[in-house]
Biopython code that builds the backbone (N, CA, C, O; Angstrom):
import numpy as np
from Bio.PDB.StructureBuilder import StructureBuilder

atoms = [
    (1, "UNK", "N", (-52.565, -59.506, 15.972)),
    (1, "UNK", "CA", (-53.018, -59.644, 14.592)),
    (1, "UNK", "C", (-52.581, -60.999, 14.053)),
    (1, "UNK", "O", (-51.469, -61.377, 14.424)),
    (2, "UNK", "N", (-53.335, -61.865, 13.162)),
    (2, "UNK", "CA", (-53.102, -62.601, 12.791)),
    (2, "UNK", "C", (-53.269, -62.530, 11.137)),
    (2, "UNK", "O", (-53.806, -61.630, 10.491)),
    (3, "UNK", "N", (-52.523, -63.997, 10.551)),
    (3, "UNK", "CA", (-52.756, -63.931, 9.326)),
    (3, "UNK", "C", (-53.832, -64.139, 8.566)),
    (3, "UNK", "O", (-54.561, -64.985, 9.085)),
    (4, "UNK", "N", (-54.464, -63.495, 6.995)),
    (4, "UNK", "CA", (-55.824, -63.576, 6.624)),
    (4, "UNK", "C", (-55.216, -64.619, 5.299)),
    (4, "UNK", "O", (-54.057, -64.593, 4.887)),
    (5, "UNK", "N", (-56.095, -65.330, 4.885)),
    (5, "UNK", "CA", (-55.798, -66.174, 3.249)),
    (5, "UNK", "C", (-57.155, -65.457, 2.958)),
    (5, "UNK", "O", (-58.179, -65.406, 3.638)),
    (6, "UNK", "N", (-56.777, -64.781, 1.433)),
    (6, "UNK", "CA", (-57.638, -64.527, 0.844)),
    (6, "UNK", "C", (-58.033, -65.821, -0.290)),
    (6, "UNK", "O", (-56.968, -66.286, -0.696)),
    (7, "UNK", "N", (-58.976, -66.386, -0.786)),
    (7, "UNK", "CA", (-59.251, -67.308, -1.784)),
    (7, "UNK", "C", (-59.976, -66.244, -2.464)),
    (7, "UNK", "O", (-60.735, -65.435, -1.930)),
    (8, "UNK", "N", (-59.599, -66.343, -3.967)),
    (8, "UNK", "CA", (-59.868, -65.932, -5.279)),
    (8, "UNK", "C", (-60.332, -67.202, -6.374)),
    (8, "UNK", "O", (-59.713, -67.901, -7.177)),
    (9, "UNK", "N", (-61.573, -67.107, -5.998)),
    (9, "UNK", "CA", (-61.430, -68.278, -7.283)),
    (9, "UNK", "C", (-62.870, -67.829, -8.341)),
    (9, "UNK", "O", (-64.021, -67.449, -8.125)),
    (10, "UNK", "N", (-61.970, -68.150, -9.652)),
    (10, "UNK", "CA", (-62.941, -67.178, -10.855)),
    (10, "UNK", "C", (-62.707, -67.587, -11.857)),
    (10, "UNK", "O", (-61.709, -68.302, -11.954)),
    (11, "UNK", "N", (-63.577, -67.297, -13.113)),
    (11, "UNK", "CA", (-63.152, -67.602, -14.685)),
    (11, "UNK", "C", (-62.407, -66.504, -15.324)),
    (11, "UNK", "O", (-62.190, -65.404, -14.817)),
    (12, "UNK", "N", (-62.146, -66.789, -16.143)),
    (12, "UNK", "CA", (-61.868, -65.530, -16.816)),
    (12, "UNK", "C", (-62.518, -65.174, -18.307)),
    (12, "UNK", "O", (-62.709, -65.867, -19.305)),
    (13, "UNK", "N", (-62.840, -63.384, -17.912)),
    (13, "UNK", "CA", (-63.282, -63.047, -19.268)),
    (13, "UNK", "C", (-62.847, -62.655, -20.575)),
    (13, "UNK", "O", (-61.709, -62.242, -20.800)),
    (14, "UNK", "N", (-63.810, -62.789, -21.501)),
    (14, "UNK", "CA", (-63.186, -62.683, -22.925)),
    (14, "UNK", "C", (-62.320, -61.873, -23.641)),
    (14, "UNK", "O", (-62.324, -61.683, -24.858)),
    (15, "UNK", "N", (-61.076, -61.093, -22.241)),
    (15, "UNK", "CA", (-60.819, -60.352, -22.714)),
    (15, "UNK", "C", (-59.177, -60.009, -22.206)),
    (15, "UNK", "O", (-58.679, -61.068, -21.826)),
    (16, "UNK", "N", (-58.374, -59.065, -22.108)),
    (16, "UNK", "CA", (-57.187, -59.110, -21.659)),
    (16, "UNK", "C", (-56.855, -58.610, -20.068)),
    (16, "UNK", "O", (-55.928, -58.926, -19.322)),
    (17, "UNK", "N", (-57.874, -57.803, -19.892)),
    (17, "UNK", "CA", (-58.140, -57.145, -18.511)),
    (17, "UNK", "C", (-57.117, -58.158, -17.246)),
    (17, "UNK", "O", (-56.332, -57.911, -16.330)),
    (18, "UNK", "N", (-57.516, -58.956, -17.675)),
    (18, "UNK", "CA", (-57.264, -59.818, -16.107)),
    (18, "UNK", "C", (-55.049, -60.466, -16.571)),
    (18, "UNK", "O", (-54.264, -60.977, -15.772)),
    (19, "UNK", "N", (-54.813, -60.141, -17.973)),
    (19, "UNK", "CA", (-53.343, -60.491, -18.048)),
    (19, "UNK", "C", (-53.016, -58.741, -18.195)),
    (19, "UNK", "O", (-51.813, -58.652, -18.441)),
    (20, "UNK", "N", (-53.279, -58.155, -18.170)),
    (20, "UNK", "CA", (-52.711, -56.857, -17.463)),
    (20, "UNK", "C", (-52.661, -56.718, -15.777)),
    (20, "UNK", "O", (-51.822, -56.499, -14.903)),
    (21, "UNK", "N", (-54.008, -56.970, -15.886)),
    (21, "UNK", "CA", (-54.065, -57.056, -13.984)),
    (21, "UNK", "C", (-52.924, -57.804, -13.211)),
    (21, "UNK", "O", (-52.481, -57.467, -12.113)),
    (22, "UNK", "N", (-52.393, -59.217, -14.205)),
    (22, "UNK", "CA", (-51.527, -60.027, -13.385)),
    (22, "UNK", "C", (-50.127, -59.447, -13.581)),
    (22, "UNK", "O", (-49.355, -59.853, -12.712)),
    (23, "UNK", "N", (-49.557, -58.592, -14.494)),
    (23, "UNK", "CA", (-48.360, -57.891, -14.795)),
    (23, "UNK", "C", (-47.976, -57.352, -13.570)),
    (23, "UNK", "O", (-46.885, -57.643, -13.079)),
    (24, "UNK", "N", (-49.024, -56.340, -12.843)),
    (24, "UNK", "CA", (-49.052, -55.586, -12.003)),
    (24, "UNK", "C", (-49.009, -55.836, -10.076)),
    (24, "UNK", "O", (-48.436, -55.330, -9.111)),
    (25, "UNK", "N", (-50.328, -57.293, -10.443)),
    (25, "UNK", "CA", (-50.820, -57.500, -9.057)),
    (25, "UNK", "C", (-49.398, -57.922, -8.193)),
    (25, "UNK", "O", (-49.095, -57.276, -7.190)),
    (26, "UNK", "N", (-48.830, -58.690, -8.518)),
    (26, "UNK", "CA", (-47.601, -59.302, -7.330)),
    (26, "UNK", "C", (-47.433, -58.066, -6.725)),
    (26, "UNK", "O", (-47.750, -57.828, -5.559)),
    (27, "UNK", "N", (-46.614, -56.760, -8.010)),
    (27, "UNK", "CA", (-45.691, -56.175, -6.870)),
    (27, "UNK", "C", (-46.952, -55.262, -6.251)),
    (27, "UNK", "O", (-46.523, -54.553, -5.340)),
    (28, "UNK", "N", (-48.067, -55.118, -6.434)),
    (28, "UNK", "CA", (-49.249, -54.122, -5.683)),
    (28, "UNK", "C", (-49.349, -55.033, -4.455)),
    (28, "UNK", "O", (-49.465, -54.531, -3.337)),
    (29, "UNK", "N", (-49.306, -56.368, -4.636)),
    (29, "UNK", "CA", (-49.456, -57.410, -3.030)),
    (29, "UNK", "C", (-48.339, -57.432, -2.145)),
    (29, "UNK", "O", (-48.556, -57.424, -0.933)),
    (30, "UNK", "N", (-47.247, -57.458, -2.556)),
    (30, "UNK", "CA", (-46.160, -57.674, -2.022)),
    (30, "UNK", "C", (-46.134, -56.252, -0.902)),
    (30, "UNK", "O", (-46.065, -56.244, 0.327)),
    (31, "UNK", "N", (-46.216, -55.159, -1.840)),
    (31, "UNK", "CA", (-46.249, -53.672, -1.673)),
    (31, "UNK", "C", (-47.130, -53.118, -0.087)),
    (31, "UNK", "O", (-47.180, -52.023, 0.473)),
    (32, "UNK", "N", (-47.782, -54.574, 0.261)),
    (32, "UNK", "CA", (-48.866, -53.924, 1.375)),
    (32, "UNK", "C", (-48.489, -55.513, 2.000)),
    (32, "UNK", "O", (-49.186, -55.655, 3.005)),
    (33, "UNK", "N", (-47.791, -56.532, 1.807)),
    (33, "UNK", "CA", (-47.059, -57.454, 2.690)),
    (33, "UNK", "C", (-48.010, -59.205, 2.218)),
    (33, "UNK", "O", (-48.068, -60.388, 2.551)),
    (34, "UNK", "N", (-48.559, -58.246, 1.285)),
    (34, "UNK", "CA", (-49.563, -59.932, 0.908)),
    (34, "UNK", "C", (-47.889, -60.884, 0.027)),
    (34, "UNK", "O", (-46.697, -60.590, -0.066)),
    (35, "UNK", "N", (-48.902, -62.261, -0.513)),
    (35, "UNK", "CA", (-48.135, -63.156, -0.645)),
    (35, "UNK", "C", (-48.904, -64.002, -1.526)),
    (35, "UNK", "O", (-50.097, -64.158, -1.264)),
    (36, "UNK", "N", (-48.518, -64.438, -2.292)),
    (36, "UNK", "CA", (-49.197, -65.270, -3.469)),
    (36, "UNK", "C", (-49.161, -66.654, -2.916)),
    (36, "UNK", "O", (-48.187, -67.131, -3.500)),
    (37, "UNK", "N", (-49.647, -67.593, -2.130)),
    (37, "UNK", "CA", (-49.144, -68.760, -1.676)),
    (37, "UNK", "C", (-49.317, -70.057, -2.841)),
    (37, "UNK", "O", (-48.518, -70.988, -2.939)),
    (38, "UNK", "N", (-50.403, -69.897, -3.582)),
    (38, "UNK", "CA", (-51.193, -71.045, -4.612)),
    (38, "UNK", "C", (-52.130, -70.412, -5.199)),
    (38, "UNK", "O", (-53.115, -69.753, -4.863)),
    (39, "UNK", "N", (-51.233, -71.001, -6.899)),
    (39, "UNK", "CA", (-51.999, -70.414, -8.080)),
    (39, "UNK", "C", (-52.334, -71.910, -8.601)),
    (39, "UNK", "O", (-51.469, -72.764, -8.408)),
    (40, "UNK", "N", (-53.608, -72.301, -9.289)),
    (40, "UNK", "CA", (-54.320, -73.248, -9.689)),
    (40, "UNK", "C", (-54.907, -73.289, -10.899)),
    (40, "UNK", "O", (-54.951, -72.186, -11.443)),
    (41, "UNK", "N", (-55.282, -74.005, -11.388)),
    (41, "UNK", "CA", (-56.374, -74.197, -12.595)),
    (41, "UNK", "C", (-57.347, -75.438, -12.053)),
    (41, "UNK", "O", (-56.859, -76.259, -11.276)),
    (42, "UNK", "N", (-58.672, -75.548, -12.462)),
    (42, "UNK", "CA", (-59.285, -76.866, -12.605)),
    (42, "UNK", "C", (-59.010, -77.319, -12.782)),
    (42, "UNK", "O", (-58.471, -77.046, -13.854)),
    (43, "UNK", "N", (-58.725, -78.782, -12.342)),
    (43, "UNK", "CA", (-58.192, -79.663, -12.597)),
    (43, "UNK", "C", (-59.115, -80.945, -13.041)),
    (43, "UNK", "O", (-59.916, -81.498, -12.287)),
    (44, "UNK", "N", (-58.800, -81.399, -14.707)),
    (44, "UNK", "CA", (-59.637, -82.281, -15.626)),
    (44, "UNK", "C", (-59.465, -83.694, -14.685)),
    (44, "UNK", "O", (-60.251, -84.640, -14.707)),
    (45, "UNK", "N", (-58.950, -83.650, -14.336)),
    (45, "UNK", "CA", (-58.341, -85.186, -13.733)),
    (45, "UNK", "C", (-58.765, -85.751, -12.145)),
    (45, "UNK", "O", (-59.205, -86.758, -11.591)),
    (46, "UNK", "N", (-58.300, -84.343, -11.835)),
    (46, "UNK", "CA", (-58.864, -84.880, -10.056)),
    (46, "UNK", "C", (-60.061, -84.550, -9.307)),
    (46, "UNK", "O", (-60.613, -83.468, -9.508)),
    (47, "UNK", "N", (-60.583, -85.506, -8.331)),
    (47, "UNK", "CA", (-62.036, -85.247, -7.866)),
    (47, "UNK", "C", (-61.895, -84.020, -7.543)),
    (47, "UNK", "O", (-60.954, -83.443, -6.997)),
    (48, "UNK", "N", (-63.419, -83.455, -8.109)),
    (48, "UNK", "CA", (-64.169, -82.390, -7.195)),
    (48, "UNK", "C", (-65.404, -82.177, -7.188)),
    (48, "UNK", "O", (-65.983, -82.445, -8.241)),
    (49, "UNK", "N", (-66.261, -81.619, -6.002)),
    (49, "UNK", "CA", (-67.982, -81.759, -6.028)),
    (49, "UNK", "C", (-68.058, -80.702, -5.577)),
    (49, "UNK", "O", (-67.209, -79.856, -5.297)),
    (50, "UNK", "N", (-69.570, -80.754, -5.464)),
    (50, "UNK", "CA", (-70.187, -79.046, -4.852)),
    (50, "UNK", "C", (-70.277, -78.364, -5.389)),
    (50, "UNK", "O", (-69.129, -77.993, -5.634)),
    (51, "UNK", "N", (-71.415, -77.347, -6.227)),
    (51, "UNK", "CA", (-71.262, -76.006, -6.253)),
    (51, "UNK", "C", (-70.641, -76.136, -7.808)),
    (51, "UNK", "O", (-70.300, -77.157, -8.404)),
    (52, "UNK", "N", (-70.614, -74.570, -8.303)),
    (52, "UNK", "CA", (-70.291, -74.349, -9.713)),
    (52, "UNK", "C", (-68.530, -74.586, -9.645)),
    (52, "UNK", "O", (-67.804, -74.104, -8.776)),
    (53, "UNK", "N", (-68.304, -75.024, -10.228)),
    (53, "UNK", "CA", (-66.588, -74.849, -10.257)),
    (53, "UNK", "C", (-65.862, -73.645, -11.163)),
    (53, "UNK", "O", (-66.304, -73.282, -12.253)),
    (54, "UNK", "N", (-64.767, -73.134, -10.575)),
    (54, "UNK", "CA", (-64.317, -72.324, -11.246)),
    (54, "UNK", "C", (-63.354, -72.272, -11.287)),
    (54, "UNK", "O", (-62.657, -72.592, -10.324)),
    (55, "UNK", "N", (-62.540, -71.560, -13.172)),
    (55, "UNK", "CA", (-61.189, -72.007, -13.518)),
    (55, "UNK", "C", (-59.877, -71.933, -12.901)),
    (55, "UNK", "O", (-58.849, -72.610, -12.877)),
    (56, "UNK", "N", (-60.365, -70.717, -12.351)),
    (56, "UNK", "CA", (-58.912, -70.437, -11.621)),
    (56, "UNK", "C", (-58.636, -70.259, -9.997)),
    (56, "UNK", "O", (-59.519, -69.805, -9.270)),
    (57, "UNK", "N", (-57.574, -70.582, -9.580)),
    (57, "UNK", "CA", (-57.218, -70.476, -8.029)),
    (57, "UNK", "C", (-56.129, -69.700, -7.944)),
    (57, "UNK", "O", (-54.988, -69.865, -8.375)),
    (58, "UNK", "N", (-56.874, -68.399, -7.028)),
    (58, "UNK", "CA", (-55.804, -67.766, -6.419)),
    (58, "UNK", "C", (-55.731, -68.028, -4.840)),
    (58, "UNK", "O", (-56.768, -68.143, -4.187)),
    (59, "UNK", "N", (-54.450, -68.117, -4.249)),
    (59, "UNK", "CA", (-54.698, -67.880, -2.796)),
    (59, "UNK", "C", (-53.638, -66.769, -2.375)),
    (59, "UNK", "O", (-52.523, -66.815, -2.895)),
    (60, "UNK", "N", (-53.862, -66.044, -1.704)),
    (60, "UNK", "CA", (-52.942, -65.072, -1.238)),
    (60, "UNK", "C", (-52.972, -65.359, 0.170)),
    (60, "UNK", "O", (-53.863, -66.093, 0.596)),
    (61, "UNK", "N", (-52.014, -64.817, 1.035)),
    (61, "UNK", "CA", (-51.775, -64.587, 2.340)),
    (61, "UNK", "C", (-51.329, -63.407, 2.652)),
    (61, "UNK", "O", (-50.321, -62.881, 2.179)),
    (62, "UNK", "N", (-52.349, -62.773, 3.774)),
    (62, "UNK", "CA", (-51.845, -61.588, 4.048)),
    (62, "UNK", "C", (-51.293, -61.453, 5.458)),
    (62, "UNK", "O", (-51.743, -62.260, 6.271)),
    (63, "UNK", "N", (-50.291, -60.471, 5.939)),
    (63, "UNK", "CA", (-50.275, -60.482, 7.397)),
    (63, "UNK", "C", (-51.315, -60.592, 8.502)),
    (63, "UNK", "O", (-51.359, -61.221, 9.559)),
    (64, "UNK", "N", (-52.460, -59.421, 7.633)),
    (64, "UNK", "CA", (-53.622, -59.042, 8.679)),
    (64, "UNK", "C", (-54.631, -58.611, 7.874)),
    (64, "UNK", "O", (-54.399, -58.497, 6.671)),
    (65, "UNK", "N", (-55.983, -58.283, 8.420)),
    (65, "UNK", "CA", (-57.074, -58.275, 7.734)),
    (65, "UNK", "C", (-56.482, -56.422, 7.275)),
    (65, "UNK", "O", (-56.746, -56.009, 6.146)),
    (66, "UNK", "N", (-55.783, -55.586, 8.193)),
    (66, "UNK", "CA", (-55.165, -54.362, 8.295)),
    (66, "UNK", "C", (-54.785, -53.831, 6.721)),
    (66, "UNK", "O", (-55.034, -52.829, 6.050)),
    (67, "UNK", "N", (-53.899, -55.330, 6.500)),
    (67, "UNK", "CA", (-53.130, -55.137, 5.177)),
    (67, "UNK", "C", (-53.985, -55.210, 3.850)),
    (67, "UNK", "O", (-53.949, -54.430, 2.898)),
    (68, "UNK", "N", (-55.054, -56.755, 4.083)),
    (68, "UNK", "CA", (-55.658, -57.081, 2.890)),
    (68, "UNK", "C", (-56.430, -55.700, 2.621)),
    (68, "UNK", "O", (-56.637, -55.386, 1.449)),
    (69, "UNK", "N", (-56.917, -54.764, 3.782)),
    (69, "UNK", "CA", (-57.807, -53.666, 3.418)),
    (69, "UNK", "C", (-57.003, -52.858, 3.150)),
    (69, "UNK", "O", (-57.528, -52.096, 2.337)),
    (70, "UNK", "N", (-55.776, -52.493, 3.405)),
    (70, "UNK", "CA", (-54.763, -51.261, 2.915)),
    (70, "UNK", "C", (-54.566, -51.333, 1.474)),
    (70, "UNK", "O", (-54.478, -50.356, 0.730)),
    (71, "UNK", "N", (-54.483, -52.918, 1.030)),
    (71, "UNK", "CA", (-54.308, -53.425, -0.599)),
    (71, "UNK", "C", (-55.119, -52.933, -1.123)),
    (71, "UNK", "O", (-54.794, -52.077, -1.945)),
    (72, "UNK", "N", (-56.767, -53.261, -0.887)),
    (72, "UNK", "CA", (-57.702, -53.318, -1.320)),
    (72, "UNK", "C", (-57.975, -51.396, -1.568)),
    (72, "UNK", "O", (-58.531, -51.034, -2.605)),
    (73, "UNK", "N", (-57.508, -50.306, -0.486)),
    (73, "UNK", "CA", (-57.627, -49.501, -0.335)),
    (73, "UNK", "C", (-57.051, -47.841, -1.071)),
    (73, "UNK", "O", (-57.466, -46.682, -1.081)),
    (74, "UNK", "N", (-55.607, -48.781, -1.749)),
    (74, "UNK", "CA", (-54.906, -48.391, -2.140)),
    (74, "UNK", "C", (-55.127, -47.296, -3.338)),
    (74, "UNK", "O", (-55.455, -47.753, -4.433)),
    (75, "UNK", "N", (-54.919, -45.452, -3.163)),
    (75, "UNK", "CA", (-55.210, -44.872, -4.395)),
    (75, "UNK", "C", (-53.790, -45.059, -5.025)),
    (75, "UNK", "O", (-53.838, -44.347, -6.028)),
    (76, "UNK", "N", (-52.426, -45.696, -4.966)),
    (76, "UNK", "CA", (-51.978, -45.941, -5.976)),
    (76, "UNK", "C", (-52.129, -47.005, -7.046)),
    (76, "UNK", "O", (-51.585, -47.201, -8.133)),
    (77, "UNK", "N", (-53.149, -47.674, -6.279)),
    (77, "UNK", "CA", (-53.386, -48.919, -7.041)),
    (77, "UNK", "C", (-54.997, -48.837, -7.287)),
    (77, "UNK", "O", (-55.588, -49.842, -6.891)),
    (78, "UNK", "N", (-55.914, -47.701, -7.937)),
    (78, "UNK", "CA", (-57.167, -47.762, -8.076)),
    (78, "UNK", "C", (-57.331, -48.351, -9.370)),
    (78, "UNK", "O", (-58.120, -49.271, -9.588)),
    (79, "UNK", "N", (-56.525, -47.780, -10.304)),
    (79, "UNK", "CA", (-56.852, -48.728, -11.590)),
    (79, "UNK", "C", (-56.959, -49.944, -11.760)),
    (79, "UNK", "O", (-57.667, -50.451, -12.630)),
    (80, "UNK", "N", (-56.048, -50.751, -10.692)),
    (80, "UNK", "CA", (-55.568, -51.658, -10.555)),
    (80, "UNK", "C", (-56.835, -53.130, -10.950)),
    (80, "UNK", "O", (-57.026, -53.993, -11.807)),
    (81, "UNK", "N", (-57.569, -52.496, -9.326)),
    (81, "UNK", "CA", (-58.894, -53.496, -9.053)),
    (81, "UNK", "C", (-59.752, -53.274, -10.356)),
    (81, "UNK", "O", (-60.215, -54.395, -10.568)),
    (82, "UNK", "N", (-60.181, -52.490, -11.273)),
    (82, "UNK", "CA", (-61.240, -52.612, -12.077)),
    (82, "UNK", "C", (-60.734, -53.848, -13.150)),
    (82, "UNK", "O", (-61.459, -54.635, -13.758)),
    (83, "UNK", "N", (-59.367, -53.755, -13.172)),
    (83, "UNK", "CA", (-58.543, -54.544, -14.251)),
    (83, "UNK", "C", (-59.039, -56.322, -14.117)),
    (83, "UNK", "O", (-59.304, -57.035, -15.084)),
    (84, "UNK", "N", (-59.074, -56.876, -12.223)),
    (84, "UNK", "CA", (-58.951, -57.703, -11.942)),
    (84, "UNK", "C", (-60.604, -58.104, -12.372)),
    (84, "UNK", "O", (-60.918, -59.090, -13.038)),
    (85, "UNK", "N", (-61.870, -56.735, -11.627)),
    (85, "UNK", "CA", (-63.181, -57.160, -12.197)),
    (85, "UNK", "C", (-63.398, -57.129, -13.363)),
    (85, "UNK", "O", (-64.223, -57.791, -13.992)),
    (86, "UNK", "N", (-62.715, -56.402, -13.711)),
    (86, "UNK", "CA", (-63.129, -56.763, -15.670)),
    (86, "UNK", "C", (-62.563, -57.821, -16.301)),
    (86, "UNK", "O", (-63.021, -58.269, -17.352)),
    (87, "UNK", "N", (-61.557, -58.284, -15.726)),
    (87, "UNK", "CA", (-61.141, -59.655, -16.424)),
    (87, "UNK", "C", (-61.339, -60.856, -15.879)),
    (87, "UNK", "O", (-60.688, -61.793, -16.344)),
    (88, "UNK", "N", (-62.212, -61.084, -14.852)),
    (88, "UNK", "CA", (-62.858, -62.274, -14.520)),
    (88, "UNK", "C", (-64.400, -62.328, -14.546)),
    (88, "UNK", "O", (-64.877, -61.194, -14.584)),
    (89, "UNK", "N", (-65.345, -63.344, -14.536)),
    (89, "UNK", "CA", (-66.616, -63.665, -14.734)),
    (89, "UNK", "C", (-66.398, -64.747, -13.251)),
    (89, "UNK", "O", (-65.419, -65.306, -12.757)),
    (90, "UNK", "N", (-67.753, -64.678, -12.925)),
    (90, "UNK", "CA", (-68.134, -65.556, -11.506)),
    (90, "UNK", "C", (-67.257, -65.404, -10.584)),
    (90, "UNK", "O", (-66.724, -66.450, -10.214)),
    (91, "UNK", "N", (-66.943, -64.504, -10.113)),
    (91, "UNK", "CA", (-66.160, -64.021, -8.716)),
    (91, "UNK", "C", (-66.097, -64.033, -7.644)),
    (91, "UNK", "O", (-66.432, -63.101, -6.913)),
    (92, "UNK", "N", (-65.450, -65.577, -7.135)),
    (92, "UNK", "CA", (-65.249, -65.205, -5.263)),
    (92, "UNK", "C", (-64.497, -64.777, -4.518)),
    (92, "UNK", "O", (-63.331, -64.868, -4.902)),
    (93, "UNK", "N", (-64.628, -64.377, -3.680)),
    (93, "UNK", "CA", (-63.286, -63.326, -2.997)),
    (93, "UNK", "C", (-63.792, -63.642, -1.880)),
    (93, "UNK", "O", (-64.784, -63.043, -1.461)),
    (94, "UNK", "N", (-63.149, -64.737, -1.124)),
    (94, "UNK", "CA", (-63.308, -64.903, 0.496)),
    (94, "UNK", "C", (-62.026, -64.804, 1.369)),
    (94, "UNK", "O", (-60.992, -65.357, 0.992)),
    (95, "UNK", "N", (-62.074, -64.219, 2.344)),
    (95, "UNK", "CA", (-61.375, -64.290, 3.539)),
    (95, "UNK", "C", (-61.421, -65.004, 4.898)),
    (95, "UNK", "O", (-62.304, -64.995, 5.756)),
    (96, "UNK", "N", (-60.125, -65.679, 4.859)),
    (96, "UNK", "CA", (-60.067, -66.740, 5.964)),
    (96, "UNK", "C", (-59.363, -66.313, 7.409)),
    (96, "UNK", "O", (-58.265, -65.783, 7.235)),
    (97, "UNK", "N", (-59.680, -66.408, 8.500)),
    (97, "UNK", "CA", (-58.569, -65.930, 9.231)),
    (97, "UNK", "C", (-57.660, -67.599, 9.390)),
    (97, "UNK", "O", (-57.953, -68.739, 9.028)),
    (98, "UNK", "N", (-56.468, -67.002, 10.113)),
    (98, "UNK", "CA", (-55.244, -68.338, 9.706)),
    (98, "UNK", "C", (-55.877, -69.239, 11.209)),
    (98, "UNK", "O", (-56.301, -68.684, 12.222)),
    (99, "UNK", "N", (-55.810, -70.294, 11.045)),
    (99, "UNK", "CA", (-55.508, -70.948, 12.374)),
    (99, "UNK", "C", (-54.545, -72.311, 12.182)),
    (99, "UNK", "O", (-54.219, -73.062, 11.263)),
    (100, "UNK", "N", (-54.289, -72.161, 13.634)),
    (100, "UNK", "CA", (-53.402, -73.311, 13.839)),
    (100, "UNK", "C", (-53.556, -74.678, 14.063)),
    (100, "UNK", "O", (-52.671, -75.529, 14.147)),
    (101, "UNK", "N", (-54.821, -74.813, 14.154)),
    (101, "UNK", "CA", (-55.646, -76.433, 14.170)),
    (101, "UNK", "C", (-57.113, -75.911, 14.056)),
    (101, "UNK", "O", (-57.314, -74.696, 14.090)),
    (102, "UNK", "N", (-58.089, -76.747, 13.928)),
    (102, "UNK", "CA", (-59.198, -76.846, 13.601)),
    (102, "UNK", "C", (-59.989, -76.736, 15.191)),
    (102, "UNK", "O", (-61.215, -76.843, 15.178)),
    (103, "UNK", "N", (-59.360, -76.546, 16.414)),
    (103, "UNK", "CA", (-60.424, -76.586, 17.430)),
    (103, "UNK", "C", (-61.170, -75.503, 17.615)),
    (103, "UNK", "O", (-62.332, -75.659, 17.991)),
    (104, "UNK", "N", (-60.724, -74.379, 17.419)),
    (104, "UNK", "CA", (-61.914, -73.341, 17.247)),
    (104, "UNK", "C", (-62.940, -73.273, 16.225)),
    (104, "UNK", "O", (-64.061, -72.797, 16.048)),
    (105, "UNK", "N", (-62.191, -73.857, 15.722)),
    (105, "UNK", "CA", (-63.985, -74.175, 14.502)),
    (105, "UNK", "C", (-64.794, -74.926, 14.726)),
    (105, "UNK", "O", (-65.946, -74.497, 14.660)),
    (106, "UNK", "N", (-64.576, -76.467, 15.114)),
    (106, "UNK", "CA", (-64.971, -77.669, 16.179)),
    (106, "UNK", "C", (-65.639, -76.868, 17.297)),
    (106, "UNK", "O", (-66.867, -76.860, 17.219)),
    (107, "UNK", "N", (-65.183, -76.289, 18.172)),
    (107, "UNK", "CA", (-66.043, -75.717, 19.127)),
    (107, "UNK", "C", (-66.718, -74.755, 19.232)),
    (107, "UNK", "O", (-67.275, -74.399, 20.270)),
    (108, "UNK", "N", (-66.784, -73.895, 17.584)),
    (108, "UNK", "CA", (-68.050, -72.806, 18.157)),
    (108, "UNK", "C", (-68.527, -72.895, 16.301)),
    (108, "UNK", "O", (-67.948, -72.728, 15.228)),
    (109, "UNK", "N", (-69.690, -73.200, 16.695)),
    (109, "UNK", "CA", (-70.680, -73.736, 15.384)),
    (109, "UNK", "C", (-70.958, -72.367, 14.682)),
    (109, "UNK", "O", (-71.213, -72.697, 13.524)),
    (110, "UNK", "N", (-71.026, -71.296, 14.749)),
    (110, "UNK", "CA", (-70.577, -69.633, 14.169)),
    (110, "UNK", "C", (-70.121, -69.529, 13.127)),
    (110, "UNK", "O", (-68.923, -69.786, 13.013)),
    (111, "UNK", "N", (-70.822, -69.147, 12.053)),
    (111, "UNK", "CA", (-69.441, -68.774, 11.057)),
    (111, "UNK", "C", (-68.462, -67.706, 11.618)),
    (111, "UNK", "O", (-67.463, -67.387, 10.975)),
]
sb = StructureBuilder()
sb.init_structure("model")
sb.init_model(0)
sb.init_chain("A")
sb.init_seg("    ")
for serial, (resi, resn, name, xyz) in enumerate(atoms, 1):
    if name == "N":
        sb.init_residue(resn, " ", resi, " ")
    sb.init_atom(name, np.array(xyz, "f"), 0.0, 1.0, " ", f" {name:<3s}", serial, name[0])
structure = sb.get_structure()
């Protein structure tokens, strides 16, 4: 098993949903072995292109894809997730697996 980075990156909505959600989320991540690695904002100042931009950066790290789905899975934590969709607008939620250099990506053109 290897490690997964989840990227979270989103706005937030007009509302409190998503600063309740953050009260909670660490110890619900921690709780299934995730890891908060880099929290972000847009940044006014430094380059960026491509695509819609959005305000906020989460990155998490999880042990294994095992865990991010045990998190994700969690009935002690069902309330949890509606908190996080209701308090963000434009929502990405991608998963990376970890690597240790770039040659497996270089050599097989695949997502």
């Amino acid at each position: 098993m290897s490690a997964v980075y989840a990227l979270n990156l989103f706005d937030l909505a007009p509302n409190d949903d998503y600063r309740s959600y953050s009260k909670r989320s660490a110890a619900a991540v921690g709780a299934h072995g995730g890891r908060v690695v880099a929290l972000g904002k847009l940044s006014a100042d430094a380059p960026s292109t491509g695509g819609s931009p959005r305000r906020v950066l989460v990155l998490v790290e999880w042990p294994s894809p095992e865990a991010f789905q045990a998190f994700k899975d969690d009935p002690d934590h069902a309330d949890l997730h509606p908190l996080r969709e209701g308090g963000t607008e434009n929502y990405l939620w991608w998963a990376y697996d970890k690597l240790e250099d770039l040659r497996p990506v270089l050599n097989d053109r695949e997502p």
